[in-house]
VOROKE-343381 format. One line per field, with one value per residue (C-alpha): x, y, z; residue number from 1. Coordinates in nm, 4 decimals, always signed. Layout:
! residues N
px = X / ... $
py = Y / ... $
pz = Z / ... $
k = NUM / ... $
//
This chain:
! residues 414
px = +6.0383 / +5.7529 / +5.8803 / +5.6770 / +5.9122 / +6.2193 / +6.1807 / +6.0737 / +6.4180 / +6.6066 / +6.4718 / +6.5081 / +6.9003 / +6.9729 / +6.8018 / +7.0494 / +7.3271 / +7.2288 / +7.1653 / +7.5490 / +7.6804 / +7.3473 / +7.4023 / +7.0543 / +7.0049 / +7.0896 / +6.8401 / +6.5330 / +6.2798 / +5.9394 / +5.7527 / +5.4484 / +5.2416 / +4.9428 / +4.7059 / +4.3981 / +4.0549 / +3.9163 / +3.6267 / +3.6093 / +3.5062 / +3.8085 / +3.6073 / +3.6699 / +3.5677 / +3.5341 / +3.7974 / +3.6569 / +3.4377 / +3.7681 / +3.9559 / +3.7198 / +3.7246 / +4.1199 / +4.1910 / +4.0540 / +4.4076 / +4.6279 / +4.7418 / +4.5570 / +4.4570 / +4.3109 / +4.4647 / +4.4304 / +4.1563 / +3.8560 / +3.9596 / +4.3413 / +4.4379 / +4.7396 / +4.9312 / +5.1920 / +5.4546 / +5.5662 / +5.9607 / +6.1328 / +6.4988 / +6.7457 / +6.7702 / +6.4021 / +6.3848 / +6.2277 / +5.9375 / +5.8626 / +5.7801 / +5.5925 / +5.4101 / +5.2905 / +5.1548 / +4.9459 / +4.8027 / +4.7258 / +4.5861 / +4.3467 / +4.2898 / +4.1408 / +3.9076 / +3.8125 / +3.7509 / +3.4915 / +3.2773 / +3.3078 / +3.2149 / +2.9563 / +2.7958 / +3.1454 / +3.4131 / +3.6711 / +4.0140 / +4.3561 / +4.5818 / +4.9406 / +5.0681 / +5.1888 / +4.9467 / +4.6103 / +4.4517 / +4.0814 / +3.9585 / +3.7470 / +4.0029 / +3.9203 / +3.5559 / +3.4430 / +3.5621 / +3.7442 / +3.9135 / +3.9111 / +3.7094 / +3.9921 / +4.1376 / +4.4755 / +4.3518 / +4.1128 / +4.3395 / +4.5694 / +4.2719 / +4.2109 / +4.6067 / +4.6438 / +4.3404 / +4.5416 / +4.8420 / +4.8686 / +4.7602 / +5.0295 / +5.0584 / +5.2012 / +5.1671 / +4.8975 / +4.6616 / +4.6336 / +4.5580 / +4.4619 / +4.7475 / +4.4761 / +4.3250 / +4.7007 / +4.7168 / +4.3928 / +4.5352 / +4.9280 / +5.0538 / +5.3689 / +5.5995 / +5.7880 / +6.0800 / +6.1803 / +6.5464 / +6.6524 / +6.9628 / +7.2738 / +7.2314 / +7.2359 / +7.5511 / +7.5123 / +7.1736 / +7.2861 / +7.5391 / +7.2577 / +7.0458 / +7.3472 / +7.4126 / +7.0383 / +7.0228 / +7.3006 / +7.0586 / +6.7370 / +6.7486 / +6.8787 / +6.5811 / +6.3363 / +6.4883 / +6.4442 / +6.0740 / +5.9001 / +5.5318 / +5.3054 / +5.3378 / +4.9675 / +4.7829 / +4.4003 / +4.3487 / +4.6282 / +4.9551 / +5.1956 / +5.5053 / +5.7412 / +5.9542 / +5.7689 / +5.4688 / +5.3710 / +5.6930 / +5.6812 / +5.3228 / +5.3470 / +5.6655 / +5.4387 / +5.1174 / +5.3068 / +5.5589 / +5.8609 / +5.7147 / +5.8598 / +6.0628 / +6.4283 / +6.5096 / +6.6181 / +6.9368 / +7.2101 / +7.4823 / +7.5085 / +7.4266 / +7.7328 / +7.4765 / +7.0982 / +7.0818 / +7.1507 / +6.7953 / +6.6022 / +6.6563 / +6.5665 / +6.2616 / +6.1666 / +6.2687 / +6.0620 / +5.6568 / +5.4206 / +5.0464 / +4.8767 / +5.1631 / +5.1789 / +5.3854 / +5.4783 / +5.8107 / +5.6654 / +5.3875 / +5.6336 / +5.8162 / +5.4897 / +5.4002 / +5.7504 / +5.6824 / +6.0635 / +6.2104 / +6.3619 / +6.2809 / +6.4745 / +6.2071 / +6.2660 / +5.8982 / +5.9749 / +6.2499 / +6.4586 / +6.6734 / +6.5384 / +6.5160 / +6.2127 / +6.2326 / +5.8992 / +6.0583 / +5.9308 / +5.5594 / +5.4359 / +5.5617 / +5.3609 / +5.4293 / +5.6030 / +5.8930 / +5.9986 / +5.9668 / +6.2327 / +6.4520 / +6.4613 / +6.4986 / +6.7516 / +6.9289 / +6.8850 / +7.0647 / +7.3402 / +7.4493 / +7.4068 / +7.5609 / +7.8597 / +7.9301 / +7.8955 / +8.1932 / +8.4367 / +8.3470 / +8.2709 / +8.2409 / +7.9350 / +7.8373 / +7.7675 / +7.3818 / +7.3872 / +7.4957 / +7.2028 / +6.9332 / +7.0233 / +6.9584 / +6.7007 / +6.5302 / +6.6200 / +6.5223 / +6.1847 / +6.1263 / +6.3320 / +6.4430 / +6.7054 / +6.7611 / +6.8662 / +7.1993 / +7.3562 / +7.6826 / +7.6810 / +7.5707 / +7.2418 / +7.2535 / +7.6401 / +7.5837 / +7.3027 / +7.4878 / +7.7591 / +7.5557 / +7.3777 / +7.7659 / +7.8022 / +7.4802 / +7.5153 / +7.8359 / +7.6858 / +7.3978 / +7.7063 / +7.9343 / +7.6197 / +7.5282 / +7.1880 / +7.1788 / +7.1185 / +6.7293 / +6.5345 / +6.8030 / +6.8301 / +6.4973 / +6.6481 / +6.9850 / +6.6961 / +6.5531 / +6.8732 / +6.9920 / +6.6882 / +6.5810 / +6.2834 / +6.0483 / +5.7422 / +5.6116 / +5.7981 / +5.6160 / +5.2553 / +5.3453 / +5.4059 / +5.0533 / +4.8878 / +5.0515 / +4.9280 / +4.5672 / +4.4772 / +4.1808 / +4.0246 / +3.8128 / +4.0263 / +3.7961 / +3.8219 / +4.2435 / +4.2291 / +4.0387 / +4.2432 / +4.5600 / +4.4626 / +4.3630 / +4.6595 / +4.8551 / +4.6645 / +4.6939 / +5.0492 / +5.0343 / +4.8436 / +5.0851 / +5.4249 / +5.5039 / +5.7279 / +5.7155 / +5.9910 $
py = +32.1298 / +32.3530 / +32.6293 / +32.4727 / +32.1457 / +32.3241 / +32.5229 / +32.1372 / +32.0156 / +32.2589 / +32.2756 / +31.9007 / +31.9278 / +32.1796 / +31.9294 / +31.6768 / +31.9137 / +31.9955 / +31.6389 / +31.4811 / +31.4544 / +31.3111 / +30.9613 / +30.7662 / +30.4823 / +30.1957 / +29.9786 / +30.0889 / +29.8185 / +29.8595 / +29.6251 / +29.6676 / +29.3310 / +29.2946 / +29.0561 / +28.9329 / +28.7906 / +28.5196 / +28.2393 / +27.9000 / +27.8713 / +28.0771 / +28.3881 / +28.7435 / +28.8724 / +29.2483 / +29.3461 / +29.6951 / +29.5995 / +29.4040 / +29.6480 / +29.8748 / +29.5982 / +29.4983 / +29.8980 / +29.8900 / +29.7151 / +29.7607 / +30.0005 / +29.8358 / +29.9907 / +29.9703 / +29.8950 / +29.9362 / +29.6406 / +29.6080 / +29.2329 / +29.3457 / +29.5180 / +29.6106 / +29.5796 / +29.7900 / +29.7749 / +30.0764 / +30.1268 / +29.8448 / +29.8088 / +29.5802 / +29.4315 / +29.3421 / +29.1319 / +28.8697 / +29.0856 / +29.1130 / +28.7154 / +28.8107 / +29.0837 / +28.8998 / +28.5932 / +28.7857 / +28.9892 / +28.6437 / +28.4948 / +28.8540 / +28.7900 / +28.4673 / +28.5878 / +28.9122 / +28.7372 / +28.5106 / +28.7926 / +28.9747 / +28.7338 / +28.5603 / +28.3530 / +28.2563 / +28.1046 / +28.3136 / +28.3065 / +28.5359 / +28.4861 / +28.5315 / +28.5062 / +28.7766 / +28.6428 / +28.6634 / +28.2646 / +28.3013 / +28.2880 / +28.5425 / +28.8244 / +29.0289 / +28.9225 / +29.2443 / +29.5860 / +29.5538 / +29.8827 / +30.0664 / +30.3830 / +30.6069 / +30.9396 / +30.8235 / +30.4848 / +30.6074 / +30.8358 / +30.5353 / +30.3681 / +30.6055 / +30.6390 / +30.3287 / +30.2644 / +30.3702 / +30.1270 / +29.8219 / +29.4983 / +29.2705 / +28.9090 / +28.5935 / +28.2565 / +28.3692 / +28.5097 / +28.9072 / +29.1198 / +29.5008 / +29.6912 / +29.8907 / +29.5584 / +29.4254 / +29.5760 / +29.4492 / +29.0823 / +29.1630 / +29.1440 / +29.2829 / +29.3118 / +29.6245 / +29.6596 / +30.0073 / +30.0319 / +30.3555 / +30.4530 / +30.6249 / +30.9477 / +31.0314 / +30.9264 / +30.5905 / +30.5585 / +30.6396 / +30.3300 / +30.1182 / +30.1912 / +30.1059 / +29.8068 / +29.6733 / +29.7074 / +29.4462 / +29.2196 / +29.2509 / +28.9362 / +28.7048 / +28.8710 / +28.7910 / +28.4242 / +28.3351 / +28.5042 / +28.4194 / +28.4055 / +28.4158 / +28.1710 / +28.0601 / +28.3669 / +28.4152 / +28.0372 / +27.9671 / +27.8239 / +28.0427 / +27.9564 / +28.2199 / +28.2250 / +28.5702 / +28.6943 / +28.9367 / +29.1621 / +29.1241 / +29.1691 / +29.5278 / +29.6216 / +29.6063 / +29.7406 / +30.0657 / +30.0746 / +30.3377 / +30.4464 / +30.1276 / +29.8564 / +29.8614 / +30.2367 / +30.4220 / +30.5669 / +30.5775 / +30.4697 / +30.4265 / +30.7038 / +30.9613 / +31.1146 / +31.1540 / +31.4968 / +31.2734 / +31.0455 / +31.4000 / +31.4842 / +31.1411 / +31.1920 / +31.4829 / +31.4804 / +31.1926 / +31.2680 / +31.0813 / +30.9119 / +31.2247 / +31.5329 / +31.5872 / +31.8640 / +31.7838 / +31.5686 / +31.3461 / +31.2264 / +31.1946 / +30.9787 / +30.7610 / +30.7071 / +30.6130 / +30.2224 / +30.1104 / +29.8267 / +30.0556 / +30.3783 / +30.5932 / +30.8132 / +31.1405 / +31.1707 / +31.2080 / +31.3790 / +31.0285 / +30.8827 / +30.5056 / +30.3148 / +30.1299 / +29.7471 / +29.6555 / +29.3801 / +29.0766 / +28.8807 / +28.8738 / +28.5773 / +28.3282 / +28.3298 / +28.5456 / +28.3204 / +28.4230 / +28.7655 / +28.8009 / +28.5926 / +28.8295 / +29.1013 / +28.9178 / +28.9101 / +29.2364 / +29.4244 / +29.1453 / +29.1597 / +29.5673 / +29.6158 / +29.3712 / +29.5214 / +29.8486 / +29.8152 / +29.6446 / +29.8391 / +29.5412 / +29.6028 / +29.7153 / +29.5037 / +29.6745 / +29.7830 / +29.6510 / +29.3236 / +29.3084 / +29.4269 / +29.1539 / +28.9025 / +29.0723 / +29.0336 / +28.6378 / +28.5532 / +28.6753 / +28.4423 / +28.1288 / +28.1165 / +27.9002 / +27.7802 / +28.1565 / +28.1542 / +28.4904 / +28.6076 / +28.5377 / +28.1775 / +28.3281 / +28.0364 / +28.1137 / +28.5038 / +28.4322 / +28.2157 / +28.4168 / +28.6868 / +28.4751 / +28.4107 / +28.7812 / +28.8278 / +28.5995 / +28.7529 / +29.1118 / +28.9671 / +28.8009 / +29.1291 / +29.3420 / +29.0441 / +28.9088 / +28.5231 / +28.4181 / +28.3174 / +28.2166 / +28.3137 / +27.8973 / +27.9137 / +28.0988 / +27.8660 / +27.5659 / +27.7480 / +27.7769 / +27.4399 / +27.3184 / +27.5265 / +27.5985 / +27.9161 / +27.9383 / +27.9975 / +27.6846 / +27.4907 / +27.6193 / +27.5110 / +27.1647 / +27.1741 / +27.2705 / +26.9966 / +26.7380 / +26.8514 / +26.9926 / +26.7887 / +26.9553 / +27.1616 / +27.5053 / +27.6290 / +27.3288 / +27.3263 / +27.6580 / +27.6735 / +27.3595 / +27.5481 / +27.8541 / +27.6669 / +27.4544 / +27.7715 / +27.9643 / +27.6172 / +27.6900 / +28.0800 / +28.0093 / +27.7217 / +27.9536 / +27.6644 / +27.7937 / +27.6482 / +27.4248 $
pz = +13.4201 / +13.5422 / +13.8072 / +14.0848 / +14.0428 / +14.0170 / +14.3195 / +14.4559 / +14.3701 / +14.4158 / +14.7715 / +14.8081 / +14.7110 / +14.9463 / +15.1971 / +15.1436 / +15.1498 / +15.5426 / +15.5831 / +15.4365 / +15.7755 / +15.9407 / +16.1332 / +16.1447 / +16.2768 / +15.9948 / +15.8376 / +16.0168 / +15.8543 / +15.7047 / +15.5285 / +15.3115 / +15.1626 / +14.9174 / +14.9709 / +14.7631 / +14.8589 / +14.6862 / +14.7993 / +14.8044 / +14.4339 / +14.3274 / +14.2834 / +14.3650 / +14.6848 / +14.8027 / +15.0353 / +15.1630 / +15.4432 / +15.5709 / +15.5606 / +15.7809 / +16.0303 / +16.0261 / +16.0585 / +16.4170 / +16.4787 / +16.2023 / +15.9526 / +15.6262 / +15.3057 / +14.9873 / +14.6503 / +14.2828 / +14.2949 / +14.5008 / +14.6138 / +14.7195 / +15.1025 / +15.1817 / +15.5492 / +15.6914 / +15.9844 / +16.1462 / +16.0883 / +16.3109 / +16.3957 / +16.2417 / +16.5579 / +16.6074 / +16.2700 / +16.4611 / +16.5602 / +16.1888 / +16.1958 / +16.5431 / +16.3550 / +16.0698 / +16.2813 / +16.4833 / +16.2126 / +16.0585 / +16.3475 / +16.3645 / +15.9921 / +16.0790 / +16.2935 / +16.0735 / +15.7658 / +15.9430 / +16.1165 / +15.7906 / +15.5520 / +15.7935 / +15.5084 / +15.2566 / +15.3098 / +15.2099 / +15.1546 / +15.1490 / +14.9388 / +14.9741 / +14.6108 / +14.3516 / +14.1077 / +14.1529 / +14.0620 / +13.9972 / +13.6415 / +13.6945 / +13.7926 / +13.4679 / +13.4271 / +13.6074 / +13.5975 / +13.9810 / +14.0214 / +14.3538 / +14.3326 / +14.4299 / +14.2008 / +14.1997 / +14.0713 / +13.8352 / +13.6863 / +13.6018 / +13.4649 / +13.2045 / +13.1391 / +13.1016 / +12.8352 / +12.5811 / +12.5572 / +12.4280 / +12.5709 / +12.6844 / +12.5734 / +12.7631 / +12.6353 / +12.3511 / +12.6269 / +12.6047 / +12.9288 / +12.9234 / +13.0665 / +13.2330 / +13.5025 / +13.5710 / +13.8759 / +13.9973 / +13.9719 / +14.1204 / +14.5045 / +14.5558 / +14.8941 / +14.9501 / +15.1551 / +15.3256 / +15.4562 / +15.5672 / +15.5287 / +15.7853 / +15.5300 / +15.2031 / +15.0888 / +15.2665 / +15.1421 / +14.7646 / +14.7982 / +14.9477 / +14.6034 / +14.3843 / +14.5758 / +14.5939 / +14.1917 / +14.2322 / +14.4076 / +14.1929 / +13.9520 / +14.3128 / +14.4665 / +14.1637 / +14.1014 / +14.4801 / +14.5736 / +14.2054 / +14.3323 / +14.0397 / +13.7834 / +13.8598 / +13.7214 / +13.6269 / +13.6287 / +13.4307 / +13.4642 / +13.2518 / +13.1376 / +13.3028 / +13.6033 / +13.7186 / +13.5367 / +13.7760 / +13.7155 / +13.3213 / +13.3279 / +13.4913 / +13.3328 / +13.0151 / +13.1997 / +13.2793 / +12.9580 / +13.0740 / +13.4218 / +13.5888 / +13.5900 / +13.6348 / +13.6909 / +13.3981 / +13.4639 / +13.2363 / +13.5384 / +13.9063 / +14.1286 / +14.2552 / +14.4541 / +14.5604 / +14.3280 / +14.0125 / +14.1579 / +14.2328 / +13.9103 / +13.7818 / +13.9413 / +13.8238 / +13.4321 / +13.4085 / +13.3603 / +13.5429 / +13.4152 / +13.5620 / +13.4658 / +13.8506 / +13.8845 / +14.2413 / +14.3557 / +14.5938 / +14.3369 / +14.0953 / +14.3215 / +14.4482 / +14.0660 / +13.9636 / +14.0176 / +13.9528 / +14.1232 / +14.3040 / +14.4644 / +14.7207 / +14.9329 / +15.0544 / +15.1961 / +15.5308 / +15.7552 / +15.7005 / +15.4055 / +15.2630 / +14.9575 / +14.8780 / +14.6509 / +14.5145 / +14.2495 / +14.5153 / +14.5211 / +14.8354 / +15.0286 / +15.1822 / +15.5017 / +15.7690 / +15.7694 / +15.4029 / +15.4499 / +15.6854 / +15.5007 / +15.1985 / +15.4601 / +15.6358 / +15.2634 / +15.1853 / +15.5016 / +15.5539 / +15.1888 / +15.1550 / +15.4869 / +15.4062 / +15.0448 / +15.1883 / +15.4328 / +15.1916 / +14.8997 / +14.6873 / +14.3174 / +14.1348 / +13.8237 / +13.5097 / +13.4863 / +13.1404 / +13.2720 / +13.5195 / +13.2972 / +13.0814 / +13.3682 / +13.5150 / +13.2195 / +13.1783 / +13.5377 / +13.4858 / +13.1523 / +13.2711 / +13.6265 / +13.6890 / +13.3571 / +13.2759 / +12.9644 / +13.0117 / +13.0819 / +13.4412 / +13.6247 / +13.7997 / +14.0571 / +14.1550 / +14.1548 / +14.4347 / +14.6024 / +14.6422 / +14.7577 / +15.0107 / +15.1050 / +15.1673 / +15.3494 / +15.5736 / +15.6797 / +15.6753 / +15.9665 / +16.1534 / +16.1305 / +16.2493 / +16.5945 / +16.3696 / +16.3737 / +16.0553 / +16.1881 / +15.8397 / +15.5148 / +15.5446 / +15.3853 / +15.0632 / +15.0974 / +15.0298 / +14.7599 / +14.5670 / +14.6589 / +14.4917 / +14.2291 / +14.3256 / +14.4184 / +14.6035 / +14.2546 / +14.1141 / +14.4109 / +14.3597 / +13.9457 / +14.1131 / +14.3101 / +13.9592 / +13.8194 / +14.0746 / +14.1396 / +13.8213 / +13.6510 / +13.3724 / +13.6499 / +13.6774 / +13.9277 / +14.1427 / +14.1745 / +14.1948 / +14.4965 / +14.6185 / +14.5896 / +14.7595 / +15.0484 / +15.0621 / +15.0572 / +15.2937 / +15.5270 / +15.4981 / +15.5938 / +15.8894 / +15.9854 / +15.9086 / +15.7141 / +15.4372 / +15.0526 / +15.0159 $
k = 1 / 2 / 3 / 4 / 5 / 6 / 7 / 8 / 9 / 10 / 11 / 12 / 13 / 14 / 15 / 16 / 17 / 18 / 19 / 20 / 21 / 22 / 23 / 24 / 25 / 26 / 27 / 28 / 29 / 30 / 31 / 32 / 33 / 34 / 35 / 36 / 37 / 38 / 39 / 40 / 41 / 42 / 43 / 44 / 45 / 46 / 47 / 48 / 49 / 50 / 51 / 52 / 53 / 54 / 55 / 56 / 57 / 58 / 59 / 60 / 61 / 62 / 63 / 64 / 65 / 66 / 67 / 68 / 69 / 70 / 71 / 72 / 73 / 74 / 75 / 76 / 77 / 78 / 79 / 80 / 81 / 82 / 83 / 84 / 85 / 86 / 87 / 88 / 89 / 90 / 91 / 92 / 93 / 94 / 95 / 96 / 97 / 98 / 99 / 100 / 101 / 102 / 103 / 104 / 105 / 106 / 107 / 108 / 109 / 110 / 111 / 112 / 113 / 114 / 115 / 116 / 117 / 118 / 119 / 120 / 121 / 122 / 123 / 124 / 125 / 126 / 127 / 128 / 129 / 130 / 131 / 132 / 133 / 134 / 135 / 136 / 137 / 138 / 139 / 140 / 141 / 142 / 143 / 144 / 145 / 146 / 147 / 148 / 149 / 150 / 151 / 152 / 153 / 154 / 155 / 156 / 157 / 158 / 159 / 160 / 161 / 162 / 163 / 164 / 165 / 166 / 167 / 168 / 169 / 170 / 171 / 172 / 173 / 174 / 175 / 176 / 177 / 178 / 179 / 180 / 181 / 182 / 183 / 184 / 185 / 186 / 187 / 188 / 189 / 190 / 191 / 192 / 193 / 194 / 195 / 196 / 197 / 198 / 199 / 200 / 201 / 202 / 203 / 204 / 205 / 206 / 207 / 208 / 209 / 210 / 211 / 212 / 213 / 214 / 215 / 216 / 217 / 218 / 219 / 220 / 221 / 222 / 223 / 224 / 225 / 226 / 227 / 228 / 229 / 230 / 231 / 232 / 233 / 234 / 235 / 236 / 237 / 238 / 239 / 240 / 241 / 242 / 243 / 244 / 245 / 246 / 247 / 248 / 249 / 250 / 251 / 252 / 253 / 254 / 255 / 256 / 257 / 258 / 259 / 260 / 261 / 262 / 263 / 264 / 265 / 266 / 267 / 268 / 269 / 270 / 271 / 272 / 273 / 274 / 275 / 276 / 277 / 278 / 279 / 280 / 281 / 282 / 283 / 284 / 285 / 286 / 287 / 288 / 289 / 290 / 291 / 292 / 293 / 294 / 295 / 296 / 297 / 298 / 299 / 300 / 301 / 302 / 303 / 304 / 305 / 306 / 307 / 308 / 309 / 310 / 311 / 312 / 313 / 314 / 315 / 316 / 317 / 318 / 319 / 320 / 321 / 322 / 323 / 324 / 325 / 326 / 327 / 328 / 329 / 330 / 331 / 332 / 333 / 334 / 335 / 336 / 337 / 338 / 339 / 340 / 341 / 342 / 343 / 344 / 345 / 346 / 347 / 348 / 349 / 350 / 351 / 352 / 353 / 354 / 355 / 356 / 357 / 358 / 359 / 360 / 361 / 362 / 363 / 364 / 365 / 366 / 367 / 368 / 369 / 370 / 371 / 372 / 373 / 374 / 375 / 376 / 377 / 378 / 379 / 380 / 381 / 382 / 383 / 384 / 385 / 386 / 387 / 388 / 389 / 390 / 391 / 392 / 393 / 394 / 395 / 396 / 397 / 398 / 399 / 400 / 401 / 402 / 403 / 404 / 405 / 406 / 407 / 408 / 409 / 410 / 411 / 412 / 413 / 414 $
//
């Protein structure tokens, strides 16, 4: 560690130190979601000049491809969650309208879906012309390319065809806020098995439960994924020094890029005067609906385990079914029944929401999901399966529109 980064850290410990005895307010939410463009004949459209226009009203940016934005809420109480689903449907119903005066002579549509659909995704170099991005670019040029189903990618354009949705909770302090990271790496494979978005990726149908996660876990090799650590956190020092032994794709020798650039499932952020961890394992959800539900999840079952002290399962034990969610879903074999785990932690989250005065507004939808077996990527494989015939352009643009019909409508996948 470079002197520069030590002083960092050491500064940042003595930070938390001050801080022990802090009382924030709980599970302040903020939500970030990825979105892609594509037309009407499944092709890849430029996001940029939307993003110019949609920034007039909201807080949008670019992303690591040309035909991705990004949207972001400002931090939102706990007891607001429903303005979240507000939120969203407005910026949809804007979205509507910006996409038309944008795109004057296309029709073009946004797609709410970890995977990116169009055969054409990697046709074209479409990587945002920004340093950070580039310099990942050219990192990333020298591993290997990843394979699913026969079909290789280059690590280096994964992230042009992958939508995620992050989820910012911030925590009481840092104690509290170390126990909400342990606990949330207790909720990963539930969160993966019951948000899987992407199985219908660059015009093909693949056979895993999540591609988008495997596909990046690979695209990045050790500098995400499930978070290295050798055991649960005692502390926040053990993460700042997580952080910082670990080099990033440009040998930053500052914390907070570190931090940024570590693309774990799990982050916790000390990049502003508050304490919060960051999730990025979940596809963006279709509709407004489905996000609150997983945040509904999240805080009722962190805030419930948190207050009885519920056991943590071994990390080993959750790697391993991490792992097995993202290949086969439901029909996961390990050690543990993935379908009771999450129901038992739906269980526990819905008493968390009661126990903090939250109805229980849209974690029904995720109750369905499990009851079924399905995943809004399991029901876009069923749409493939019904429309597809022999023209991959065609059901591709059929499917986008049926799920953008659905966005518009807040009409979750069932």
């Amino acid at each position: 560690m470079n002197n520069i980064l030590a002083d960092q850290t050491l500064g940042l410990k003595r930070r938390v130190q001050d801080d022990l005895r802090r009382l924030d307010e709980i599970y302040r939410v903020g939500v970030e979601i990825e979105i892609c463009l594509l037309d009407d004949k499944s092709l890849p459209v430029n996001a940029h000049p939307l993003i110019k226009e949609l920034n007039s009203k909201y807080d949008i940016d670019a992303e690591y491809g040309k035909c991705q934005l990004e949207v972001k809420t400002a931090p939102i109480s706990m007891h607001g969650l429903s303005s979240v689903n507000v939120f969203f449907e407005e910026f949809i119903d804007y979205l509507i309208i910006a996409v038309k005066k944008v795109y004057k002579n296309k029709n073009v549509i946004p797609v709410f879906l970890g995977g990116n659909p169009s055969p054409e995704i990697f046709k074209k170099k479409m990587i945002t012309r920004k340093e950070r991005y580039l310099n990942i670019y050219e990192w990333q040029k020298n591993l290997p390319n990843i394979e699913i189903d026969g079909q290789e990618f280059k690590a280096r354009n994964i992230a042009t065809a992958i939508q995620g949705f992050h989820l910012h909770l911030q925590g009481l302090n840092p104690i509290y806020t170390t126990q909400m990271f342990n606990y949330i790496l207790n909720l990963l494979p539930s969160a993966i098995l019951l948000g899987s978005n992407s199985r219908l990726f660059a015009g093909k149908l693949f056979s895993l439960y999540e591609p988008r996660v495997y596909l990046y876990d690979h695209s990045e090799q050790q500098n995400s994924g499930f978070p290295a650590i050798p055991k649960y956190l005692d502390r926040i020092e053990d993460y700042i020094d997580y952080i910082a032994s670990r080099p990033g794709p440009d040998s930053t020798n500052d914390y907070f890029g570190l931090e940024k650039d570590r693309h774990d499932d799990l982050r916790i952020r000390l990049n502003s005067p508050y304490y919060r961890v960051e999730t990025r394992i979940m596809s963006t959800q279709p509709t407004p609906k489905e996000i609150v539900a997983m945040i509904e999840f999240f805080i009722g079952f962190l805030y419930r385990s948190i207050l009885e002290g519920k056991p943590l399962r071994p990390l080993s034990s959750i790697r391993e079914e991490r792992l097995a969610v993202i290949r086969t879903g439901y029909n996961s074999k390990t050690h543990f029944n993935i379908s009771e785990t999450a129901k038992t932690q739906l269980h526990v989250a819905k008493k968390g929401l009661k126990d903090l005065g939250l109805g229980p507004e849209f974690i029904g939808i995720l109750e369905n999901r499990l009851e079924n077996k399905t995943s809004p990527g399991e029901y876009v494989s069923r749409l493939w399966e019904s429309k597809y015939n022999g023209n991959v352009y065609q059901t591709v643009s059929e499917i986008i529109q049926h799920v953008w019909d659905k966005t518009k409508s807040n009409s979750p996948l069932l």
